[in-house]
N, C-alpha and C positions, 0 to 999 in steps of 0.2 A: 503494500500500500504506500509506504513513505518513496518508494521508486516512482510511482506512478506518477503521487504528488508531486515530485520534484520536474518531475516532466513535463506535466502541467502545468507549470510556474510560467514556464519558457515558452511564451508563442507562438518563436520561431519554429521551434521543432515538436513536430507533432506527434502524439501518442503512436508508440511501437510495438502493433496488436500484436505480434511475434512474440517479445517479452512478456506481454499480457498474457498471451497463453503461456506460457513457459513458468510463469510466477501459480496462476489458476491448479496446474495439472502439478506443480510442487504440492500445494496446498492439498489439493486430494488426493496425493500420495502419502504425505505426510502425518497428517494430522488420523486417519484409517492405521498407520503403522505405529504411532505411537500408543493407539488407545490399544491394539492389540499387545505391546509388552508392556503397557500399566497392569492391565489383565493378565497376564499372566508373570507377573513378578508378587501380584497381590494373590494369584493363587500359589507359587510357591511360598510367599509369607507367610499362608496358614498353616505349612506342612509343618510338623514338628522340625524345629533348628534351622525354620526357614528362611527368619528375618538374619540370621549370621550366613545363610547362602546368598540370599539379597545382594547382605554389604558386600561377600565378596566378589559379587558375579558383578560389582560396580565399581569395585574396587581393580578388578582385572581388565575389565573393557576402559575403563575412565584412563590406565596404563599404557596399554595396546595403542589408544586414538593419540594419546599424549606421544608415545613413542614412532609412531608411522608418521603421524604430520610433522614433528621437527625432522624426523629423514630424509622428510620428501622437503623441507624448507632449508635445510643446512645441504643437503645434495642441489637443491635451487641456487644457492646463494654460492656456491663453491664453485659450479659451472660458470654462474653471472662472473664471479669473481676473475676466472681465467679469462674469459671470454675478453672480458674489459679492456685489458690491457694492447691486446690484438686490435678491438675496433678502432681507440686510441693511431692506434699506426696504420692503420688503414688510412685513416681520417686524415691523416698528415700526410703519406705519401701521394695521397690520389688529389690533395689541394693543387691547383696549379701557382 
């Protein structure tokens, strides 16, 4: 919604019904998949020693997402980093 808003502010350029769908069909993927593991993280709560598999099955995934997005952000930044220097010298030689 604040995407769309901000789109709308601007005149000149006119709503981008691409991203309007694209934001729509998040929403109805999203919001369907999370009610389905509130449900069932509230059914393994009632199992006996459930609410200690909860924390950990949150404590594991919260790990995992923390661990794969700085890899894929420090692997990001490490490639920019090389790269850098090269366009740098591109940028020089190819000047007339």
């Amino acid at each position: 919604g604040s995407i769309l808003g901000a789109g709308a502010v601007h005149r000149h350029s006119p709503i981008q019904w691409k991203v309007v769908r694209s934001i729509v069909m998040a929403w109805f993927i999203t919001i369907p998949c999370a009610a389905l593991v509130g449900a069932a993280m509230n059914g393994i709560s009632h199992m006996p020693g459930g609410i200690s598999l909860v924390f950990s099955l949150a404590i594991v995934l919260s790990g995992a997402i923390y661990v794969t997005r700085n890899w894929q952000w420090e692997s990001f930044a490490q490639v920019k980093a090389r790269l850098s220097p090269l366009s740098r010298i591109r940028r020089a030689v190819t000047k007339p």
